[in-house]
C-alpha positions as CSV (number, residue, x, y, z in Angstrom):
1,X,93.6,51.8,49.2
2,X,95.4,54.8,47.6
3,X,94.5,58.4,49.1
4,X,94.5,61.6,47.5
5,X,95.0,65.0,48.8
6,X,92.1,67.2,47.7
7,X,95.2,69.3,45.3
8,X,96.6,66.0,43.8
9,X,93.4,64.9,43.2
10,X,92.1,68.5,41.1
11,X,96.1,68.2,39.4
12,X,95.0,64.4,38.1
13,X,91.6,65.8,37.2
14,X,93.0,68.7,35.6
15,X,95.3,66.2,33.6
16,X,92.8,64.0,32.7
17,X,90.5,66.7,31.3
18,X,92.7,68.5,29.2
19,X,94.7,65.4,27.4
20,X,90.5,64.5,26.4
21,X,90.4,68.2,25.0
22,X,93.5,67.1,22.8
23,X,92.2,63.9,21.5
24,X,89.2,65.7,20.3
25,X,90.5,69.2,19.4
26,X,89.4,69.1,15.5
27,X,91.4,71.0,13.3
28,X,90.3,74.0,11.6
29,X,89.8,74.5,8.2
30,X,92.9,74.8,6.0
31,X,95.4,72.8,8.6
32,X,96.8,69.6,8.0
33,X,97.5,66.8,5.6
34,X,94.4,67.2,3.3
35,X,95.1,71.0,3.1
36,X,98.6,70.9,2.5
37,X,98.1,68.4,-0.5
38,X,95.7,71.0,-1.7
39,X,98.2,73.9,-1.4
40,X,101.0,71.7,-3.1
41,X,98.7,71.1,-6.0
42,X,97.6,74.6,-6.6
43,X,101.0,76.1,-6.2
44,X,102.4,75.5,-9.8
45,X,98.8,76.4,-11.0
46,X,99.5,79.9,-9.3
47,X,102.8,80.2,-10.4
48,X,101.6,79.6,-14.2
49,X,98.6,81.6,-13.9
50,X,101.0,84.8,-12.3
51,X,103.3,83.8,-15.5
52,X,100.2,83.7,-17.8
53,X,98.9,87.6,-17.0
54,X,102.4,88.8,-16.8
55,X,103.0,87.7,-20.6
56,X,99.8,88.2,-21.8
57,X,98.1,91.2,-19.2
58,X,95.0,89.1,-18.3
59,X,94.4,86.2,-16.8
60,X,93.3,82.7,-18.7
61,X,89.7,82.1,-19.3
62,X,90.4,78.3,-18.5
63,X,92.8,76.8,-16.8
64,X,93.7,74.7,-20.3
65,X,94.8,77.8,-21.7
66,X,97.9,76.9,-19.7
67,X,99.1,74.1,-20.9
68,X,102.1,73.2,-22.5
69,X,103.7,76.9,-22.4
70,X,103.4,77.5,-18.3
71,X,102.4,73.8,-17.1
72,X,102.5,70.7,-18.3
73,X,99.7,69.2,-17.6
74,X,96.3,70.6,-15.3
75,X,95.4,68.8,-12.0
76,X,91.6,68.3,-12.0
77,X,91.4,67.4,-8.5
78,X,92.8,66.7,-5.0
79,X,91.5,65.0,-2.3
80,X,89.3,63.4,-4.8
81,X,87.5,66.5,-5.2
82,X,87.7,68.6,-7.9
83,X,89.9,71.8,-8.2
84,X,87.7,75.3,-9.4
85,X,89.1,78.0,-11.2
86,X,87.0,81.1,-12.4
87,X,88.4,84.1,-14.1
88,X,87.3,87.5,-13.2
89,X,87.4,90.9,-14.7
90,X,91.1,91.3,-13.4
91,X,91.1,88.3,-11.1
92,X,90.8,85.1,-10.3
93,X,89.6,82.6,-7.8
94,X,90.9,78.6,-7.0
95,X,89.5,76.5,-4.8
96,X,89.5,72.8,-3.7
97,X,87.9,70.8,-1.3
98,X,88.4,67.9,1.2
99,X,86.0,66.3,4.0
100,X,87.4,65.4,7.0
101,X,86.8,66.9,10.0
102,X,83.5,68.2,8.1
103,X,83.4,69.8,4.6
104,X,86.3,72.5,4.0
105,X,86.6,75.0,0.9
106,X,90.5,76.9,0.4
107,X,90.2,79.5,-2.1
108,X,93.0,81.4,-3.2
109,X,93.1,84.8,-4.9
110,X,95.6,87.3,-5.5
111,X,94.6,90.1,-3.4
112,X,93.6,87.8,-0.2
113,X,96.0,84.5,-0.6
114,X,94.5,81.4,0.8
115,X,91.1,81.4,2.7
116,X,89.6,78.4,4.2
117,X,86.6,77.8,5.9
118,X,84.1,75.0,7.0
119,X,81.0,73.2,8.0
120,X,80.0,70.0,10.4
């Protein structure tokens, strides 16, 4: 029979405990693969949309308005969730969505950048 000293015994505790926390430490909303697939998508949509109000002083009513001049083509969705746009007096907002942990929302705009935030 093995015996611990009180000290190694609390160090193996201590070990044990905090590689559980790891294993089940969630992510928080806008980190990791879903999230990044969403950023990559949105990025040329940005781009075009910057493009867009810098040739024409306002931003696009619809996201087709894009298309062919400053994007090919339009993604409708990542994650397999749909991608939002909504135009503003002299904004703009884009979002998309993914599950996993929970339901997330990232929304970009041009004053704030990316937000992200969640629910369980």
């Amino acid at each position: 029979m093995i015996l611990l000293k009180k000290s190694q015994f609390l160090f193996i505790i201590t070990i044990l405990f905090l590689t559980a926390c790891k294993l089940f430490t969630v992510e928080p909303p806008g980190v990791g693969e879903k999230s990044e697939r969403g950023y990559a998508a949105c990025a040329p949509m940005i781009k075009a949309l910057e493009q867009y109000r810098a040739d024409k002083g306002e931003y696009p009513k619809t996201l087709a308005e894009l298309v062919p001049k400053y994007i090919s083509e339009v993604p409708t969705e990542v994650n397999n969730e749909p991608i939002s746009y909504t135009k503003t007096d002299e904004s703009f907002s884009l979002s998309f969505h993914y599950v996993g942990p929970g339901t997330n929302t990232c929304t970009f705009t041009p004053k704030d950048k990316w937000h992200c935030s969640g629910a369980f």
